[in-house]
Structure formats: structure tokens, C-alpha cells
C-alpha positions as CSV (number, residue, x, y, z in Angstrom):
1,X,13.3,-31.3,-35.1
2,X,16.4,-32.1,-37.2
3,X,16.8,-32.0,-40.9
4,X,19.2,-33.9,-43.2
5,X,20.6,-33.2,-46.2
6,X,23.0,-35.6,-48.2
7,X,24.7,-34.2,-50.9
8,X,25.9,-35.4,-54.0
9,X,28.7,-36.8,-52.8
10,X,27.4,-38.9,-50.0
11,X,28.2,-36.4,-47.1
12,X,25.5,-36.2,-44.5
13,X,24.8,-33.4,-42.5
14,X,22.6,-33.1,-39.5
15,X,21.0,-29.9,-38.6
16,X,19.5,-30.0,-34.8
17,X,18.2,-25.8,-34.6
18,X,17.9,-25.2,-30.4
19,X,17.0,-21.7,-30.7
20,X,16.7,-21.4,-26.8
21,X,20.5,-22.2,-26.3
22,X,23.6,-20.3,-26.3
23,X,25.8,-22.7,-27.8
24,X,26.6,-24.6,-30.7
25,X,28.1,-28.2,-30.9
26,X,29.7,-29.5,-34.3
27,X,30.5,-33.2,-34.3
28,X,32.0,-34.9,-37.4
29,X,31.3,-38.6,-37.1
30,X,33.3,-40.9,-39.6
31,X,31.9,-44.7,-40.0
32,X,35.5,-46.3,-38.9
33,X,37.3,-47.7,-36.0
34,X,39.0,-50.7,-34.6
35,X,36.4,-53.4,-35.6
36,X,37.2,-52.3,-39.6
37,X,41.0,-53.4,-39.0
38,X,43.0,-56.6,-40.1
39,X,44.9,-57.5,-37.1
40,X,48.2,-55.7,-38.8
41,X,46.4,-52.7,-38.8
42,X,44.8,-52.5,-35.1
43,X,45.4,-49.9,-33.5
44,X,45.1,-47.5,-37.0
45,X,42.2,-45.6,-36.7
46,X,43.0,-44.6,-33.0
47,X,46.5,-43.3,-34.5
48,X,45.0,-41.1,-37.4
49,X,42.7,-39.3,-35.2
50,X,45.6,-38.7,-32.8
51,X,47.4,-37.2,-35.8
52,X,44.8,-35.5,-37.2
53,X,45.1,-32.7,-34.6
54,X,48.9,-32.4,-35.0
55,X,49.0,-29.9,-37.8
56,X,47.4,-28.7,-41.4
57,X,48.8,-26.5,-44.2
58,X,46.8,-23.7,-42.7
59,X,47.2,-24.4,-39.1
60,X,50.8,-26.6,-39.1
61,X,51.5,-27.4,-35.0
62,X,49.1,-28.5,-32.4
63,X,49.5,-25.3,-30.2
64,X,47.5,-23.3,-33.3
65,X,44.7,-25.8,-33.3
66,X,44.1,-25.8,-29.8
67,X,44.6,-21.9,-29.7
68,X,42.1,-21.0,-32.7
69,X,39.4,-22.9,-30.4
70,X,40.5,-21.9,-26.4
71,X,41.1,-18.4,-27.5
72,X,37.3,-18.3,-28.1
73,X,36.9,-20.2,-24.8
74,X,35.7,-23.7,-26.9
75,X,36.2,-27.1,-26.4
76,X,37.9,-28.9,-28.9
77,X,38.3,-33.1,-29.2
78,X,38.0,-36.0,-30.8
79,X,37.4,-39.9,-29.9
80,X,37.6,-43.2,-31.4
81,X,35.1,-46.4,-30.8
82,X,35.1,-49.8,-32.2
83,X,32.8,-48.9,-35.0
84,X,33.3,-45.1,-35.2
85,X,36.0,-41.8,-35.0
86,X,34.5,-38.6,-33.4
87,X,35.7,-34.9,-33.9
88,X,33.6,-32.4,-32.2
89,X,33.9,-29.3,-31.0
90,X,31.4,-26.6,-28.8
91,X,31.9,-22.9,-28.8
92,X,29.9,-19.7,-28.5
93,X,27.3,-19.7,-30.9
94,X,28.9,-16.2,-32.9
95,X,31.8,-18.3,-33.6
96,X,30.1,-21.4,-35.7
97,X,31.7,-20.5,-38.9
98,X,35.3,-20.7,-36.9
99,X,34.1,-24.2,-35.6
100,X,33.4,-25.7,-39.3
101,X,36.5,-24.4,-40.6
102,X,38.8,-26.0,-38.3
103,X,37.3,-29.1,-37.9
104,X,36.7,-29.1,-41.8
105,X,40.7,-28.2,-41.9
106,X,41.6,-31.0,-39.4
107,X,39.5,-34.0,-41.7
108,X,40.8,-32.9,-45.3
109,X,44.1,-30.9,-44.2
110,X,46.0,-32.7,-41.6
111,X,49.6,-33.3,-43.0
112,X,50.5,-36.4,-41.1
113,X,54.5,-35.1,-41.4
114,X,56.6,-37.6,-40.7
115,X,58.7,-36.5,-37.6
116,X,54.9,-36.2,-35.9
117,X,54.0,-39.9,-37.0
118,X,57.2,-40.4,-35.0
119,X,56.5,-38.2,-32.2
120,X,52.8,-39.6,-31.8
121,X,54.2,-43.2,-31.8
122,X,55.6,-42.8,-29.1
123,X,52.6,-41.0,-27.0
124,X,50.5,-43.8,-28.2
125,X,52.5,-46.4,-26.8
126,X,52.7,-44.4,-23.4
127,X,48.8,-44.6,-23.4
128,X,48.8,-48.3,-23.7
129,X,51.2,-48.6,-21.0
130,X,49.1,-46.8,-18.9
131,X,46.4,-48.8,-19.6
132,X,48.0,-51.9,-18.7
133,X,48.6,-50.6,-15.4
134,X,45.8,-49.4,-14.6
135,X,43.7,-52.7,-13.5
136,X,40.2,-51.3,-14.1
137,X,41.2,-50.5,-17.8
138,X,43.0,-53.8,-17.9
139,X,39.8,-56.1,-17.0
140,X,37.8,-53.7,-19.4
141,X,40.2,-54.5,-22.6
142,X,40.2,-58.9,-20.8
143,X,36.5,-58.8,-20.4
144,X,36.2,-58.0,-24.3
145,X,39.0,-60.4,-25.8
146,X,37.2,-63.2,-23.8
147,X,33.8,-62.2,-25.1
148,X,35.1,-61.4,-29.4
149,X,38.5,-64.0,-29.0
150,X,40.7,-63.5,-31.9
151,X,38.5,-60.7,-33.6
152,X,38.5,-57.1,-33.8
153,X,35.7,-56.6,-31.0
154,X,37.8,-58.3,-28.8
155,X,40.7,-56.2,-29.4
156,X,41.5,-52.7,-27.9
157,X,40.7,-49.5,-30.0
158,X,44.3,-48.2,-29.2
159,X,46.0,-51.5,-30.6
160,X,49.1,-53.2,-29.1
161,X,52.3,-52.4,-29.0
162,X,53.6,-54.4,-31.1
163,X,51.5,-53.3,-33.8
164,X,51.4,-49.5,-32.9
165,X,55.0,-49.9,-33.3
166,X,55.0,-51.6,-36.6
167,X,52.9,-49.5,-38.5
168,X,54.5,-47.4,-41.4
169,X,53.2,-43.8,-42.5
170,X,51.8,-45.0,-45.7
171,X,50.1,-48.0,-44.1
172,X,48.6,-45.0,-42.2
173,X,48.0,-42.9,-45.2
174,X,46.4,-45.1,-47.0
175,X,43.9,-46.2,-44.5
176,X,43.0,-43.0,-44.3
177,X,42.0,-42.6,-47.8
178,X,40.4,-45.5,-48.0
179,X,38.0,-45.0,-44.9
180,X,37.5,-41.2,-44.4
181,X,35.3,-40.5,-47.3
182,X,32.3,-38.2,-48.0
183,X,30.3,-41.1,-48.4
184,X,31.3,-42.4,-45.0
185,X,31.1,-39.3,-43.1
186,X,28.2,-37.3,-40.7
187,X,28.7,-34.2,-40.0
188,X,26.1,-33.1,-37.1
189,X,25.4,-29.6,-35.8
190,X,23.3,-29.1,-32.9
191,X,22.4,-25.4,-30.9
192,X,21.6,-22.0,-31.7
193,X,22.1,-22.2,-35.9
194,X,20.3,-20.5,-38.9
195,X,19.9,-23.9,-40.9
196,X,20.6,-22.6,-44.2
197,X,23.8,-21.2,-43.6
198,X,24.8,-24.3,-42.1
199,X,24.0,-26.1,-45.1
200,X,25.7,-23.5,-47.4
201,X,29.0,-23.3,-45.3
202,X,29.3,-27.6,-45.3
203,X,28.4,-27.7,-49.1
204,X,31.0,-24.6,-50.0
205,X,33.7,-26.9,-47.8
206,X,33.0,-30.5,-49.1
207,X,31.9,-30.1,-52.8
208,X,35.0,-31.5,-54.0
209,X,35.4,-34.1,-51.9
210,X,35.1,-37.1,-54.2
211,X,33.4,-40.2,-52.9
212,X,34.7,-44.2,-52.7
213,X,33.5,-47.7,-52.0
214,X,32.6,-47.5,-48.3
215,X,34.3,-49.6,-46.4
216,X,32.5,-53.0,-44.3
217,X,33.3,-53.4,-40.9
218,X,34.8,-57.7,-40.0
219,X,31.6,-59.6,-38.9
220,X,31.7,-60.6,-35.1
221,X,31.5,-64.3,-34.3
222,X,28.9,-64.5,-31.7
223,X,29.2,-68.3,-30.7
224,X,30.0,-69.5,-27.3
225,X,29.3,-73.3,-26.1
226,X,31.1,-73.1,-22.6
227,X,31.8,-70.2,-20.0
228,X,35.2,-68.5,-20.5
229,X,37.8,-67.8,-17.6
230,X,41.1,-65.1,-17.3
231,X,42.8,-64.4,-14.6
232,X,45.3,-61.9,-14.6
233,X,47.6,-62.3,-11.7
234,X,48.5,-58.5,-10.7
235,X,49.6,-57.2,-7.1
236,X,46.7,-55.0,-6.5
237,X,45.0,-53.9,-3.3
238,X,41.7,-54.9,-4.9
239,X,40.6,-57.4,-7.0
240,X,39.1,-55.9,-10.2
241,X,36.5,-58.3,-12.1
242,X,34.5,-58.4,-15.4
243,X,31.9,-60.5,-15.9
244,X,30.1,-60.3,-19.4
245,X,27.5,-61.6,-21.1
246,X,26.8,-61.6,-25.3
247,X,24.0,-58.7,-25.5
248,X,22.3,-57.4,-28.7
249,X,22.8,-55.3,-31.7
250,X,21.7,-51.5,-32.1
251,X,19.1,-53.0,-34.6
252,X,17.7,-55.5,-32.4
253,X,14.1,-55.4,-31.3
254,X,14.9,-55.9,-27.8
255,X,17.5,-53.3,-27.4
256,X,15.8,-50.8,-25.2
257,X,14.7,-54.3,-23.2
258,X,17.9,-55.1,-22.3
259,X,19.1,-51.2,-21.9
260,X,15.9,-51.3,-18.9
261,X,17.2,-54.7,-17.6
262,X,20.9,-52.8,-17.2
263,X,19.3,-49.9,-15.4
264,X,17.2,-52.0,-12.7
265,X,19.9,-54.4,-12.2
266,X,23.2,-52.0,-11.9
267,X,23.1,-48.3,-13.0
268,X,23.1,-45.6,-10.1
269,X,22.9,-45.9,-6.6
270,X,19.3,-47.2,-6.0
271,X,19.8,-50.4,-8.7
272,X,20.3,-54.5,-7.4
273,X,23.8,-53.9,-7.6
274,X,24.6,-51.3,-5.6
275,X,21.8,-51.5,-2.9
276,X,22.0,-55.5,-2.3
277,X,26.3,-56.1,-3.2
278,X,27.6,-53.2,-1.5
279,X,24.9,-50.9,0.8
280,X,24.0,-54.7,2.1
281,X,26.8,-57.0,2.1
282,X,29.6,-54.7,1.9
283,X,31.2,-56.8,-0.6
284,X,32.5,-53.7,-2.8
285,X,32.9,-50.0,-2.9
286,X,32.5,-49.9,-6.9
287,X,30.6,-51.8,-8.5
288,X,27.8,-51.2,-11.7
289,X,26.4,-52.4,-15.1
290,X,26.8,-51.3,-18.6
291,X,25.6,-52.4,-22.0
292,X,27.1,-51.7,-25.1
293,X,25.5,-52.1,-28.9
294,X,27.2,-53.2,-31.7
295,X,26.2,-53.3,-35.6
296,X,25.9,-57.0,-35.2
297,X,26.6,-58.1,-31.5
298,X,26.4,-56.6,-28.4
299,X,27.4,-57.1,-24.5
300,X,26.2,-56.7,-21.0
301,X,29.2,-56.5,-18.7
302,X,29.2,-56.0,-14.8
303,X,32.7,-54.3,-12.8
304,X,33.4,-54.5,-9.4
305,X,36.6,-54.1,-7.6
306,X,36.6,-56.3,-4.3
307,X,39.2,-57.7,-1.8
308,X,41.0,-60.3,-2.5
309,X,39.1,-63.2,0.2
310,X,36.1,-61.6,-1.0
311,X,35.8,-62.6,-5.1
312,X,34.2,-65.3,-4.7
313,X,31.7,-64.6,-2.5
314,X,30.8,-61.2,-4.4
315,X,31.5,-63.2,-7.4
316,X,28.3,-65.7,-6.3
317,X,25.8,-62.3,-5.7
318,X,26.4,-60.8,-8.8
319,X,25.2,-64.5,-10.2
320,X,22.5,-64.9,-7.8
321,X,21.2,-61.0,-9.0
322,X,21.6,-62.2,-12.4
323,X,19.2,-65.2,-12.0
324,X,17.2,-63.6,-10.3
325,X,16.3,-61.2,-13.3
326,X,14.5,-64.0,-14.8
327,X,11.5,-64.5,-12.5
328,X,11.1,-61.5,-10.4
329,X,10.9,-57.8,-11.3
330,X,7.7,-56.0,-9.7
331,X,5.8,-53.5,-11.8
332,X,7.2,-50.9,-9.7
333,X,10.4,-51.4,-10.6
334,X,10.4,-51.3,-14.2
335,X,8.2,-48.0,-13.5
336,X,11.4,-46.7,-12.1
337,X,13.9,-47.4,-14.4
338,X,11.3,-46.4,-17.4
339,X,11.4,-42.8,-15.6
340,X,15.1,-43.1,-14.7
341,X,16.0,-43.9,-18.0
342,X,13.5,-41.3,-19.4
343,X,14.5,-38.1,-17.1
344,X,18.0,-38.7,-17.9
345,X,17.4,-38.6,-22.0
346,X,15.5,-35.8,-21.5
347,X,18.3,-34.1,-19.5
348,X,20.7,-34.4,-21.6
349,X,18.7,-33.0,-25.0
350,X,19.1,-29.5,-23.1
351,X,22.8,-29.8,-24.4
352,X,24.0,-29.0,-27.6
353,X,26.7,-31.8,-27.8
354,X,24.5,-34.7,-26.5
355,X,21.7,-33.3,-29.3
356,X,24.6,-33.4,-32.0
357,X,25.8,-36.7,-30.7
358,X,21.9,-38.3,-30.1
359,X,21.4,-37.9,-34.1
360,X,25.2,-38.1,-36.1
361,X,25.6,-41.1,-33.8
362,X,22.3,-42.9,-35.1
363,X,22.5,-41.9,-38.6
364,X,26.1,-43.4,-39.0
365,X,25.3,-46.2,-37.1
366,X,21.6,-47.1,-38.0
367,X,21.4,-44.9,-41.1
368,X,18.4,-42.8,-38.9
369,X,17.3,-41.3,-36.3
370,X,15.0,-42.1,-34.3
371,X,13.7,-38.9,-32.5
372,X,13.4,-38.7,-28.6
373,X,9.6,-39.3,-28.8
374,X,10.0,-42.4,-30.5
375,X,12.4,-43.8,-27.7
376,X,10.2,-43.1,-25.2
377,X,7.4,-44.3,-27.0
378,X,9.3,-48.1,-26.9
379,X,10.8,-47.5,-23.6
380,X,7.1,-47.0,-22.3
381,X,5.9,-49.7,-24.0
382,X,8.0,-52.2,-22.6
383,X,6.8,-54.8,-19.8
384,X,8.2,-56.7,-17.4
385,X,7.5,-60.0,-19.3
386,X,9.8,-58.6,-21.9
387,X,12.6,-57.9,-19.5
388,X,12.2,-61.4,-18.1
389,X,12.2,-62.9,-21.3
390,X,15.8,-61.5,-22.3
391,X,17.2,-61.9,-19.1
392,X,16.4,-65.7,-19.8
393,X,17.5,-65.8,-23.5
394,X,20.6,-64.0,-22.5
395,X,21.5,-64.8,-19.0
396,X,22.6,-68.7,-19.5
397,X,25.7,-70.4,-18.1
398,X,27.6,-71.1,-21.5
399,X,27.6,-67.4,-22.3
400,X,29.1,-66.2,-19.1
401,X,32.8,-64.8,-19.7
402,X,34.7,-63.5,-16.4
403,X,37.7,-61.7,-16.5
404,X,39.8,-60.7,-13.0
405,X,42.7,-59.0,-13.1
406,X,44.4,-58.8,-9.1
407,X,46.1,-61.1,-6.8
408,X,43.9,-64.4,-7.1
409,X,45.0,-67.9,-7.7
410,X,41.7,-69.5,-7.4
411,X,40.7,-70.5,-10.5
412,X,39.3,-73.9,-10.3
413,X,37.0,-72.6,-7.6
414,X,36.1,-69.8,-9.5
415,X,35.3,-71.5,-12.9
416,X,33.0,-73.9,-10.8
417,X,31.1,-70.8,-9.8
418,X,30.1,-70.0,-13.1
419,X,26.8,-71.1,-13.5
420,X,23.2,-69.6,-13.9
């Protein structure tokens, strides 16, 4: 059971006690990333959390960072998302105090010197070229700018070269101080922890950290009237594809619908996907479903990587298992992706960073947190009426987007395919 405390300030902790563990998780969750940038500034709150583990007063090069944490044999990193930046760390639970102070040293200490702004630039930049080459990563950052055009959903978290390169330290600076506030922070602590002293140490660290107007992600533009079409022309051995849907918010009721839908129709080895596209017809050697939740939008996006003469004819059985969503999924089924997707939650609550993640994720997204009973509780609730209803509402032929990136020329004859 988890307990919350929010202090004067606005600072939210998460306390997750798992007595039965070892280990301890700390994750420090800030309500910011790409989709709270003007297009100047993309790219910004990928660079800060790169920089923020560069140096402090206390600790003032990278190598100490890393060594105050490895030394005691933790793990130390940090991650940014559309709508949130990550820093967590997992040690040894004898060693929790250590964890808060460097992460709390890392979030209010980090110097942001110039010569490292510099320095990090240039990393940055190296990351996005790598990126670009890579074709699986390429369709991934397509498949979204095709879904969100000319918005920050659509646009990667790491920015663009162009503006990576542009920004200035005190653009940097002050997007800092105008995002990473108390008020807009979740710290989450999850594993073998006497709850009070948690509580004590994160009030004793943060009490003067003074509070701001939070800042409001840009609103997604949801409409579509006609399917959408890039091609990519890259030589490739494969053909890597995207094709995406629009898919719901966190706080939509049909959320855990659509999550079921995504299991049964392409996550693991025994979903449509897999068994009927590639055991079947040997039409790829990769190819799955994912779903992704937003604030106020969402997608459903399905990958495969396919020879070139064979696109369009795996293109036309990923469509085909689309539509086929909407009339036909047996009781026994949805049985199996209820206990799939069950199992698997219940898995990964034995770990002290998914436990941290499961709650400072949903409190800074959603505001709360919904306990692992209560999830099961819809997932178990949900019928196969429901799943066929969304597939319907959300599997149409305006909505389809599909990106390709590869050696294809065809699209005329691939734009006439897109139809459910």
C-alpha cells in the first residue's frame, strides 16, 4: 500500500514500503518533456536531463556521479518522454540515504557550466544522427509526425539538429526554472524503506524549494479526414514500416479496452500478428503492436520490417487483422490476453523500480494512483463487445497513417491499399 504526502510546497512524494525486498528504487518524476516545447525550444528538456548528470557544486564531473552510485554497485539513470523527465536510481537498500542525496544534488545542484553545454551539444547531435540511420528509429519518429503533423507529439523528444544546435545556455536555464518546480515534481520510493525517515530525509532536502505556476503542456490536434502516406526512400535490406492509428488518452474510459485489443492483436509470440503474418505467411521476422497514452490523445502503432517485394502484401495482412478486430474475437481469447496482461503486472510489482515507476508515473500523469487491484478489477471487467466496439470507433480508413522508411517507390499502390 503506498502513501503520499505533499508538502507545503507542492512536492509529492510516494512511499511504496516492500518489506520482503532487498532493494530500494528512488525515481524522481518531473511533469515536463517535448510536448511542453515551442518548436524553438524542441529538443530542451531532452538536453537538460543530459546535463543534469554532468556535474554539481558537490559532485562537479560526471565520473563522481557515476562513481558515488557504481561504487555501491547501483544503477543510476535518467529518461525523457513527451510528457515527462525521469531520474531514478536502485541500490542496496543500506544505502537509501546516498540515493536521495545524489539524485536530490543532480535536480537542485547541477551547474550547467558552459564548456559542458558545449561538450553535450555535440553528444546530442551524435544521438540524432544515429537515429536517423538507424531505420527502425527512423519510422518510429515518421510514424508520429504523420500522426501529430506540425505539433509537439509529432516531433522527436531529442529535437532536430537544427534546433539542438541553436539553443543558447540561458534559453536552457531558463526552461529549467520555469519547469522543474516543487509543485511539478514526484518523487517516488519504492522497496525495503522505514516510511518516516523517508518522509523526513525529502522534507529536510526540499523545504526551501519555492514553488511556481506549473507549466501546461500544447494541446494535440487530434483531427484527421483522409489517411496519411511517407515514404522514406533509404537503401536498406528491409523495409521498415509504421502504420498508426489515433488511440486514447490515459484518462479515457476505454483505455484498458484498447491496451487488451493491443495484446490479442500483436504483443508476444502467441498474438494475430506474430502467429498469422510471420509463423504463417512468413511475411516478416519482426513484427508487433504497441499503444501509447497521452494526457489528451493517444496512438496504436503496428512495426514490421519486411522485404522489399513483400510490403505490400504484408502491408494488406496487417489491414485484414485490423478489420478483422471488429467482428470476431472468441471468449477465449480475451480470456488470454486478460491473464497475459494480468501475470505480467503482477510480475513486475516484485520489483522495486516498476513499483516506484507504477505510482510516481500515475500521480504526475493522472494526479493518482490507481492500485494494482483496481486494474485488474477493469481489466477483468472488460468484454469482448467492448473490444469490438473500439476497434470499430478507432480502426477506420481516414485515421490510418503509414510511414515506411526502405527502398520502395510504390506509393500510389500503397496509398490505394489503405483502406479498412
Amino acid at each position: 500500500m503506498y502513501h503520499k504526502t505533499t508538502f507545503d510546497n507542492g512536492l509529492r512524494l510516494i512511499t511504496d514500503p516492500m518489506p520482503y525486498t532487498r532493494s530500494v528504487c528512488v525515481a524522481f518524476f518531473i511533469g515536463t518533456g517535448s510536448r511542453y516545447e515551442t518548436e524553438t525550444e524542441a529538443g530542451t528538456s531532452h538536453f537538460i536531463e543530459h546535463l543534469c548528470f554532468k556535474g554539481t557544486e558537490r559532485r562537479p564531473t560526471s565520473k563522481e556521479i557515476s562513481e558515488t552510485i557504481e561504487g555501491v554497485g547501483g544503477i543510476l539513470s535518467g529518461g525523457t518522454d513527451k510528457e515527462l523527465t525521469t531520474f531514478w536510481c536502485k541500490v542496496a537498500s543500506p544505502y537509501l540515504s546516498l540515493v536521495l542525496d545524489v539524485l536530490t544534488d543532480l535536480l537542485r545542484h547541477s551547474k550547467f557550466e558552459p564548456e559542458e553545454v558545449e561538450r553535450e551539444r555535440q553528444i546530442i547531435i551524435e544521438e540524432i544522427n544515429r537515429s536517423l540511420d538507424l531505420p527502425q528509429h527512423r519510422v518510429d519518429m515518421l510514424i508520429d509526425e504523420l500522426l501529430w503533423p506540425e505539433q509537439p507529439l509529432g516531433r522527436d523528444v531529442a529535437g532536430s539538429k537544427e534546433t539542438v544546435t541553436a539553443l543558447a545556455r540561458q534559453q536552457i536555464l531558463d526552461y529549467f526554472s520555469s519547469h522543474y518546480l516543487p509543485n511539478n515534481t514526484v518523487i517516488s520510493v519504492a522497496g525495503d524503506i522505514q516510511q518516516g525517515e523517508v518522509i523526513d530525509v525529502v522534507h529536510q532536502a526540499f523545504v526551501d524549494w519555492s514553488k511556481g505556476e506549473s507549466p501546461i503542456p500544447l494541446p494535440a490536434d487530434n483531427h484527421q479526414e483522409t489517411p496519411r502516406l511517407h515514404i522514406e526512400p533509404k537503401d536498406t535490406e528491409q523495409v521498415h514500416l509504421c502504420l498508426g492509428l489515433k488511440g486514447v488518452s490515459f484518462f479515457h474510459p476505454d483505455r484498458f479496452c484498447l491496451d487488451l485489443l493491443n495484446v490479442i492483436l500483436g504483443e508476444g509470440m502467441s498474438s494475430r500478428l506474430f502467429i498469422n503474418i510471420r509463423d504463417r505467411r512468413g511475411l516478416a521476422y519482426d513484427i508487433h503492436s504497441y499503444v501509447s497514452h497521452f494526457r489528451d490523445s493517444g496512438s496504436m502503432i503496428v512495426y514490421a520490417g519486411v522485404q522489399t517485394e513483400k510490403v505490400e502484401s504484408a502491408l494488406g495482412a496487417i489491414l485484414n487483422e485490423l478489420s478483422q478486430l471488429k467482428n470476431d474475437i472468441p471468449e477465449a481469447e480475451l480470456t488470454k490476453a486478460k491473464e497475459l496482461s494480468k501475470g505480467r503486472l503482477l510480475l513486475r510489482m516484485e520489483d522495486s523500480r516498476s513499483v516506484a515507476g507504477w505510482s510516481g508515473v500515475q500521480e504526475i500523469l493522472l494526479g493518482k494512483v490507481l492500485s494494482v487491484d483496481e486494474v485488474l478489477s477493469q481489466i477483468d471487467a472488460i468484454t469482448t463487445e467492448d473490444l469490438k466496439r473500439i476497434a470499430r470507433e478507432l480502426f477506420i480508413t481516414e485515421k490510418l497513417n503509414l510511414a515506411i522508411v526502405g527502398p520502395v517507390s510504390k506509393e500510389e499502390s500503397l496509398a490505394e491499399l489503405l483502406k479498412l
